[in-house]
N, C-alpha and C positions, 0 to 999 in steps of 0.2 A: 359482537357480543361474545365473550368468554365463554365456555361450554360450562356443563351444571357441574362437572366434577372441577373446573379449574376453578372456580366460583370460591367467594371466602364471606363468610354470613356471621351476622353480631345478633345475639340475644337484645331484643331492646325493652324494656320494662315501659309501659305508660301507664303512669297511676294518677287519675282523677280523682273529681269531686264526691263521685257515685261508684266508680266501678276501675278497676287493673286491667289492663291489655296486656298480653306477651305476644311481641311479635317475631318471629325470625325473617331476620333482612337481608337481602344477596347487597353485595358491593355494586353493585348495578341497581340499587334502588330498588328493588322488586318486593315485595312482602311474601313470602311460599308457605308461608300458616299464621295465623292467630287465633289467640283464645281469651276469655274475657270470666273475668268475677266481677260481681257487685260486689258492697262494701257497703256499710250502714256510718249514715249520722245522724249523730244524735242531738238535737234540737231540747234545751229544756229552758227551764223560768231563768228572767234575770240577766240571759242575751250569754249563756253558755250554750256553745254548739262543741262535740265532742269526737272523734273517732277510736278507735281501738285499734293499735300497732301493731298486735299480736294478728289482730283480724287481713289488715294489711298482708303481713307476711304470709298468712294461709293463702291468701288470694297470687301473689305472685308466684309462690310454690307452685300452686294448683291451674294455674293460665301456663307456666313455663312447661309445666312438665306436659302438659296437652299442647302446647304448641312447639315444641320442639319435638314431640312423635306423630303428629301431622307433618310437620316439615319432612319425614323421613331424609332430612341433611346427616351426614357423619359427623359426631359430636367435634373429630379432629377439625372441620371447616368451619365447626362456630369458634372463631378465635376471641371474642369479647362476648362484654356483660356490658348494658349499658344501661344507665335509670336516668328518666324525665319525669318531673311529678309533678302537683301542685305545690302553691309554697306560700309564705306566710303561711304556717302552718308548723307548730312549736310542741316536739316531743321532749320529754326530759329523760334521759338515761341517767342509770349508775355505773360505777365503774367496770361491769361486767356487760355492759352494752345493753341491761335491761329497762325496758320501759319503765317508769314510773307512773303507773295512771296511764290514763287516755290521752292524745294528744289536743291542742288546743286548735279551733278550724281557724281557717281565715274570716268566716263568717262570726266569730267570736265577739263580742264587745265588751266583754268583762274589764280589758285595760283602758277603757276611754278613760275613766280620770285618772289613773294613773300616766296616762299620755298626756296628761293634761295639762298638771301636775309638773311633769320636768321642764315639757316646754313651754311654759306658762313667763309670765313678766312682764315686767315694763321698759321701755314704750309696749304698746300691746298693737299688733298686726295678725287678723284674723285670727285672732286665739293663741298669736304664738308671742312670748316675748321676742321682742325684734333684733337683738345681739344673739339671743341662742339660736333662732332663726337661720342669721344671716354665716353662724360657724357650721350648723347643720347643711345648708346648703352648699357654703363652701368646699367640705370633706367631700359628706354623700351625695351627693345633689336632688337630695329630698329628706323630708324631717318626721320626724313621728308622727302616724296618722291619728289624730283627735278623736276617732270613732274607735279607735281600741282594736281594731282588726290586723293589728299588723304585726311582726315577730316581734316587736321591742315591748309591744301592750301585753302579750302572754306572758314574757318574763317578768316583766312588772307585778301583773296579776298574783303571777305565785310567788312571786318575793313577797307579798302583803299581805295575803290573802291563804295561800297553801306555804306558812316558811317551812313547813317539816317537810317539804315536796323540794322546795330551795335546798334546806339544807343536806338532802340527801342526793342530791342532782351533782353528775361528775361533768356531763354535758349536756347543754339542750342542744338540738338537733332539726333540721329540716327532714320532711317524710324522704327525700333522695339522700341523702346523709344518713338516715337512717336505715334505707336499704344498704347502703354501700357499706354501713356497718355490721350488718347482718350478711352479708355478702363474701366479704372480706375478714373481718375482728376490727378493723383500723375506722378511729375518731377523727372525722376531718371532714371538712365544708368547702366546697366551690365557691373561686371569688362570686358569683353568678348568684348562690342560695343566700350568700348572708346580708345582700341588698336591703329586706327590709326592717332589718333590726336598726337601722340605720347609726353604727359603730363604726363602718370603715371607712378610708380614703381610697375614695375610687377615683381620682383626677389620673392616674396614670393604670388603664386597664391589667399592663402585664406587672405591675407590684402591688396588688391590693391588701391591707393588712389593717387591723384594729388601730384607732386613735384614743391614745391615754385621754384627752381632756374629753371625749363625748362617751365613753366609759364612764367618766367620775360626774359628767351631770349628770348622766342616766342612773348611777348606782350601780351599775351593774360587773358582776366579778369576773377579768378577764378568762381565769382560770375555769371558769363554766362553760367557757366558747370553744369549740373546734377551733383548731388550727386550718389555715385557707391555704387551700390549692389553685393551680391554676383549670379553668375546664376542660384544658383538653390532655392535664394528669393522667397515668396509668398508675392507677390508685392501688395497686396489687392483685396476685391471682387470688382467685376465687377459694375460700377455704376448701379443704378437700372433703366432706361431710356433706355438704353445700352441692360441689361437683355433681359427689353419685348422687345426692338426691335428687337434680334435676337431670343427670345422664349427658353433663358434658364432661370434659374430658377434665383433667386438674390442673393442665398447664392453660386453661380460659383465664384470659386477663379481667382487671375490672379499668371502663374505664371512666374517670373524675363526672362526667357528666353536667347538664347543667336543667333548668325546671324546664315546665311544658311551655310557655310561653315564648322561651328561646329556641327549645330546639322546633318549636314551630315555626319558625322565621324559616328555616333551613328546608322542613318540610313542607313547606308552600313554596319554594320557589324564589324564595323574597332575600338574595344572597348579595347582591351588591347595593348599596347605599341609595337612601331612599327607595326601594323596590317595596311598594308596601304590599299586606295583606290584611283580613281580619280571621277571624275564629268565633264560629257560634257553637258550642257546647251548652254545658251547664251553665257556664259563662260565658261572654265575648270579652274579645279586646279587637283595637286596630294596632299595625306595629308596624318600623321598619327600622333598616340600620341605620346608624347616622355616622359622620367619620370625627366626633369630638364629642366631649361632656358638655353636656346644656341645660337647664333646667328653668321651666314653667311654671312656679309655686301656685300661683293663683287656677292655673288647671288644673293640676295633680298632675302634669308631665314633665320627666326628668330621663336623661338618659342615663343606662344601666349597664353593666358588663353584659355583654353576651357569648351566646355559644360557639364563638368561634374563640378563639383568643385573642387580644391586642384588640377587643372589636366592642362599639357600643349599640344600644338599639332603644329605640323610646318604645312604651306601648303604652295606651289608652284603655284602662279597664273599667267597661260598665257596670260587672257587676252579674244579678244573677239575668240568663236569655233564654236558652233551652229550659232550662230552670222553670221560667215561666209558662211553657208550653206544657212542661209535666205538672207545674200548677192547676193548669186549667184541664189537662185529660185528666187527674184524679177526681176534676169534679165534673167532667160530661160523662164518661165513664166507670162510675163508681165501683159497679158492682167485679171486682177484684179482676179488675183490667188485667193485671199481668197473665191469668189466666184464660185471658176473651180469646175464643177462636178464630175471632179476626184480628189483625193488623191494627192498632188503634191508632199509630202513628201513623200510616198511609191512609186510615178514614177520615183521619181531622187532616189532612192534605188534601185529601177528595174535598169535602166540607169548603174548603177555605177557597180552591181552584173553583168552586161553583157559586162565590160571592165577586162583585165587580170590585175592582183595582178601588181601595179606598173605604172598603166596606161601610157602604153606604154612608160615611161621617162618623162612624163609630169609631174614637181611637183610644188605645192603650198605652198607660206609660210601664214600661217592665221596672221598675224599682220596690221588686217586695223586699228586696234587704237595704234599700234607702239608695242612695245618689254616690258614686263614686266620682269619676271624673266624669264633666270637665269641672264639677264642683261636688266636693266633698257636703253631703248633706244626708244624716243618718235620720232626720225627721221625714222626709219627706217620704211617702209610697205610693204604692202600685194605683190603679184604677181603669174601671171603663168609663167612658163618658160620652155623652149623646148617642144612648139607649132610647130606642122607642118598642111601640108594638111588633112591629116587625123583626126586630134582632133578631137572629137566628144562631142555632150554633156554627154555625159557617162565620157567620159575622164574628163570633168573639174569636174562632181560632185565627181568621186573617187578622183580624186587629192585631193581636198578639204580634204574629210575624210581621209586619208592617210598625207593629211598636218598638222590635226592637230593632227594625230597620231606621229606623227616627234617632232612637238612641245613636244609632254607630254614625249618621250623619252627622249628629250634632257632636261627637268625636272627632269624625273627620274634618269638620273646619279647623280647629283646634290643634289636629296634626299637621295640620297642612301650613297652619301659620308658624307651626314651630320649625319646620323642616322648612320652609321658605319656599314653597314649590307645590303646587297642586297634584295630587295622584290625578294621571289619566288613566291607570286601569289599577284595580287589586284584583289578587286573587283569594280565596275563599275554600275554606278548610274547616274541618270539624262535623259532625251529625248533622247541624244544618244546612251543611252543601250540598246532603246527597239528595235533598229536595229541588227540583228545579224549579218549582213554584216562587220556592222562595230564594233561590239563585236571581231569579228574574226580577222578585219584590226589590232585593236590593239592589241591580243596576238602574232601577225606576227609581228609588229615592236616594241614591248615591248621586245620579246623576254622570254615571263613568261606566266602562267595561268593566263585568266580571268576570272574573274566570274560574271556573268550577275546576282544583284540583283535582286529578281521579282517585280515588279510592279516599277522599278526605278523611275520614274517619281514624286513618292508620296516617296522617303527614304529621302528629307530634313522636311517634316511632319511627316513622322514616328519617323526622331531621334527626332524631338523636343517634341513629343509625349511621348519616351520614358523615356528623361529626365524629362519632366514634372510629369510623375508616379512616377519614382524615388525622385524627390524633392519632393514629396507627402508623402512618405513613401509606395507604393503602390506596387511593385516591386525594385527587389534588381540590383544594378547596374552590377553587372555579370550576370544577365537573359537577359539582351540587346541581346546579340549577337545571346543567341536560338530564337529569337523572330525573324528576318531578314532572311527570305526561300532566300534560292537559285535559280534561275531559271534554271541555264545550266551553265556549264565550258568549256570555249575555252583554245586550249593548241597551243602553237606553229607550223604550218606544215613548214617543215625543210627550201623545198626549197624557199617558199614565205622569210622566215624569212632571209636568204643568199639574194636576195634580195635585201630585204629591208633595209639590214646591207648597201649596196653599198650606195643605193640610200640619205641613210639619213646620208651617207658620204655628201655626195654632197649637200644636206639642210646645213652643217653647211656650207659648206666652199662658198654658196653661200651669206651667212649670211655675214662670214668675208669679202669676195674680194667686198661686194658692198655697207656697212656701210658707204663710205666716199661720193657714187654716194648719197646714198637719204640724207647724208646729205647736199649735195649741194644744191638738189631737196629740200628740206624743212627744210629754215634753220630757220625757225620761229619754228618749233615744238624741236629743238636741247634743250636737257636734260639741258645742261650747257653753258656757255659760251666761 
């Protein structure tokens, strides 16, 4: 191991659903500070969900500059800048690199019929006309999503609906395109971020570039798009204003980067092809590499540019998970939780550890924002079910964790048929790892080894961290995976797992017998028409 002063350390930016992380990362993988802001969404009528960019930038500001004087590293050692964010997720600039408005979330629905709408036709296949289908597929390999959530239904939205916001718009932008623009001055998109506008040709990873004919069915004006880089670009130094504000030096490079979900792959450990993992944050997904383009229509799984370069990877996204645990502690602990003297998230951990594996038949399905893959379904939601007298709080928070342990199951068949190969172990990263409770819930209903990455919380900084070395020349892209410690391995205990086999019989088939009830209940959120 290189001593601290030979050591060479990147800025890495992790910006969620909830909250920014700045972390400083030694080339050896190590984390030596972080700091953390929340970040507000805004949730209103009509299925607009919103954030504020300017809010964003306070929070990186203010995480970098407390974590780069924690590190007490010499600003000369931090040689990069690197940003991993969330994505789907559609700001609009003007020519001066200003926001226009708020940006639009991923949880957005405003462009479903505008998704609807392009790829609409006859023959008709699940919603989609089946020629514009089958050119969509062929480019991207995946097509506008019907529930309006994704970067092509934001720009729709405001082409329709905001044109004074269209016509004043020099660029829309992804939240990491949009740091690196505020970072740097320079307009420009990772093959990686403009995935789900679904406009480019990704069949050959290291030339990815917009396609004139899915432009012209989308409507969409090429001249409003970033120009694409590749991820592992050194997109320029860092403005100098910028520099001292955060007290590194002015020769800090920025580097292209790619979203959270990639460079998670990297910070879990999960570096050569099919190596999977998952992620329980605000969201989950399961993911891993794959060595060609593929795509799944009928799951919502397609493979995507990833953070490496010349590289693809599928991921299965549920949707909201953590999400659903802070659901339910705003409603067992009302009284202005954030402020409680105790732990609320180690109490509903206590709670849930002192209920038996299966909570008592009480199960949960996590879809408050509707069904993502392995079937797109914006009607369908959340619920407990077989509630009796006895339910306890303990019973609903295991359900919960056990809910969305169902979900990633019913994922992972699904990856596993596309990758042609059964995971024998993932590994496991995000908020929800650093519970062992529920490290353990999920090798009981995975039915496989898990592996609790250590420090999970900080593996979408590490990977971006680790990429970033390697686009440096700094580290070789096969030393990834020795760099990512282990913490502990959970293996299946027999009887829990028989189980849990019944129980998540009965997740699905709750799923099928009652798709036709929410869509009655909510037929304004219905995918199609």
């Amino acid at each position: 191991m290189p001593s601290s002063t030979a050591l060479k350390y990147v800025l890495a930016i992790d910006m969620g659903s909830g909250s920014t992380k700045a972390a400083v990362v030694s080339s050896a993988g190590e984390v030596v500070a972080s700091a953390l802001r929340h970040t507000t969404t805004m949730i209103m009528a009509g299925g607009a969900v919103e954030q504020d960019p300017e809010e964003w930038w306070r929070a990186v500001c203010d995480a970098a500059k407390e974590a780069i004087a924690a590190s007490r590293v010499p600003a000369a050692q931090i040689i990069a800048v690197v940003c991993t964010t969330l994505w789907a997720v559609t700001v609009a600039v003007d020519e001066d690199g200003a926001a226009i408005g708020n940006a639009i979330s991923w949880m957005d629905t405003r462009g479903a019929k505008y998704n609807r709408a392009v790829a609409g036709g006859w023959p008709r296949v699940q919603g989609y006309g089946l020629f514009k289908l089958l050119k969509w597929l062929r480019f991207t390999g995946g097509a506008p999503v019907q529930s309006g959530v994704d970067g092509l239904g934001h720009i729709l939205f405001i082409k329709h609906e905001r044109p004074e916001i269209y016509a004043r718009t020099f660029k829309f932008l992804e939240p990491m395109d949009y740091l690196n623009l505020r970072l740097t001055g320079q307009f420009a998109a990772s093959y990686a971020t403009m995935f789900t506008y679904w406009l480019t040709d990704n069949r050959n990873p290291n030339r990815i570039d917009y396609v004139p004919e899915l432009l012209a069915m989308a409507g969409v004006d090429r001249a409003k798009l970033p120009d694409l880089r590749p991820v592992d670009a050194v997109l320029g130094t860092i403005k100098p204003e910028v520099a001292a504000d955060l007290g590194l030096a002015p020769s800090t490079r920025v580097v292209m980067g790619s979203c959270d979900g990639h460079a998670a792959t990297l910070g879990a450990g999960a570096v050569g092809n099919y190596e999977g993992y998952f992620y329980i944050g605000t969201t989950a997904w399961m993911s891993c590499h794959v060595p060609a383009k593929k795509t799944d229509p009928i799951h919502m799984l397609s493979a995507m540019p990833a953070a490496l370069p010349g590289r693809y990877m599928v991921s299965a996204e549920q949707g909201a998970a953590g999400r659903s645990l802070e659901f339910l502690k705003d409603i067992l602990y009302p009284a202005d939780s954030a402020n409680s003297p105790i732990d609320v998230y180690a109490d509903m951990n206590r709670l849930a550890a002192e209920v038996a594996p299966g909570s008592d038949g009480l199960i949960f399905t996590p879809w408050i924002n509707g069904v993502l893959a392995p079937h797109e379904d914006a009607s369908t939601h959340s619920a407990f079910f077989n509630q009796n007298a006895r339910t306890s709080r303990g019973h609903y928070v295991r359900a919960v964790m056990e809910g969305v342990a169902y979900n990633l199951r019913w994922l992972k068949g699904h990856v596993e048929k596309f990758i042609g190969r059964p995971f024998e172990q993932l590994n496991f990263i995000g908020g929800g790892a650093s519970s062992d409770l529920w490290c353990q819930i999920q090798a009981d209903v995975l039915g496989c080894t898990v592996r609790q990455v250590a420090n999970p919380r900080n593996a979408n900084a590490v990977g971006a961290a680790m990429a970033a070395f390697a686009a440096l020349g700094e580290i070789a892209v096969g030393e990834i995976s020795a760099r990512v410690k282990i913490a502990a391995e959970y293996r299946p205990i027999e009887i829990n797992r028989r189980l849990y086999d019944r129980q998540f019989r009965e997740f699905l088939e709750f799923y099928k017998r009652n798709r036709a009830i929410y869509r009655r209940l909510n037929p304004a959120a219905r995918a199609s028409d």
